[in-house]
Structures are given as structure tokens and as C-alpha cells.
C-alpha positions as CSV (number, residue, x, y, z in Angstrom):
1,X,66.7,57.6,376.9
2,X,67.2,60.8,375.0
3,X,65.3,63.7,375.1
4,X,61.4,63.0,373.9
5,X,60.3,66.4,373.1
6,X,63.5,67.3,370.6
7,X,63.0,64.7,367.8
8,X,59.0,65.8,367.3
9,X,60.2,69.8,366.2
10,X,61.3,69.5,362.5
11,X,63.4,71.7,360.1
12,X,60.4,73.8,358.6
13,X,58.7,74.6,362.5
14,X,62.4,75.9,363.5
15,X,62.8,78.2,360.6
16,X,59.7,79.2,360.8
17,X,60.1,80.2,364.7
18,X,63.2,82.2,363.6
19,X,60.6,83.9,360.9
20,X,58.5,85.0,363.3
21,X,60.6,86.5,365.7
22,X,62.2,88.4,363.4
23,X,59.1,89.8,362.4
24,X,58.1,90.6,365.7
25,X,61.8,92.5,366.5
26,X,61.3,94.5,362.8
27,X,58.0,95.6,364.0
28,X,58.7,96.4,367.5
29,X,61.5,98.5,366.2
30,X,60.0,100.4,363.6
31,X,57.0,101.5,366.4
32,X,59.7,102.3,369.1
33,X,60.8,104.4,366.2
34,X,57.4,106.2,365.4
35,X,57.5,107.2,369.7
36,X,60.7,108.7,369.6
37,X,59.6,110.9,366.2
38,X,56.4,111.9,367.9
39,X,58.7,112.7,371.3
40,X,60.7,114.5,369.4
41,X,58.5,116.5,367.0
42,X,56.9,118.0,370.5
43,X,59.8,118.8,372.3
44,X,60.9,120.9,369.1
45,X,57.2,122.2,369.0
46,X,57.5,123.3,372.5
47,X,60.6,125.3,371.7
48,X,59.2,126.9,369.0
49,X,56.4,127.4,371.7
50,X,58.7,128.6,373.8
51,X,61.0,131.2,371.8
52,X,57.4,132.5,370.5
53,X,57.1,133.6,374.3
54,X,54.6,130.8,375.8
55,X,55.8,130.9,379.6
56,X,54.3,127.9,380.0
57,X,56.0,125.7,377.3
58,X,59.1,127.2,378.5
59,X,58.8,125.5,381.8
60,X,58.0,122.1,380.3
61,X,61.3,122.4,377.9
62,X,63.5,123.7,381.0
63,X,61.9,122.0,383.8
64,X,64.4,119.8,385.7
């Protein structure tokens, strides 16, 4: 006897699996996205900080 469970998922539930996780990839991506903007807007904003002479943003930026 063949498998029992494969013959009850039809055409329409399997494309509509593949639907859904696209959707879920297309939004994870776009707000792994946003993150790295945000990272990146304060790490510039801490160099500005930091050429402005803020001793303190200068260590964040140079810290090791």
C-alpha cells in the first residue's frame, strides 16, 4: 500500500504552500533590510559624532 497521506494534498493546497512561503521569504527580507539601514544610518551618525569631536562616539566607532 502506497503512501496514505500524499493522495489527500491537491494541486491548489501545493501552490498555495509555495505562495506562502514566498511571501514569508519577500517579507523577511525586506525587514532584514530595514535593520541593516537603521545599523548603518548610526554607525554613519556616530562618525559624524565623532569627527564633530564626541570622545565618546569615537570609542563606539573604533572600539575593537
Amino acid at each position: 500500500m502506497a503512501c496514505k497521506f500524499c493522495p489527500k494534498i491537491k494541486k491548489f493546497d501545493f501552490i498555495f504552500i509555495i505562495i506562502v512561503c514566498v511571501a514569508f521569504y519577500l517579507v523577511d527580507k525586506y525587514q532584514s533590510n530595514q535593520k541593516e539601514k537603521q545599523r548603518i544610518e548610526a554607525f554613519e551618525q556616530l562618525q559624524k559624532d565623532c569627527l564633530y569631536g564626541d570622545e565618546e562616539a569615537c570609542k563606539k566607532v573604533y572600539a575593537k
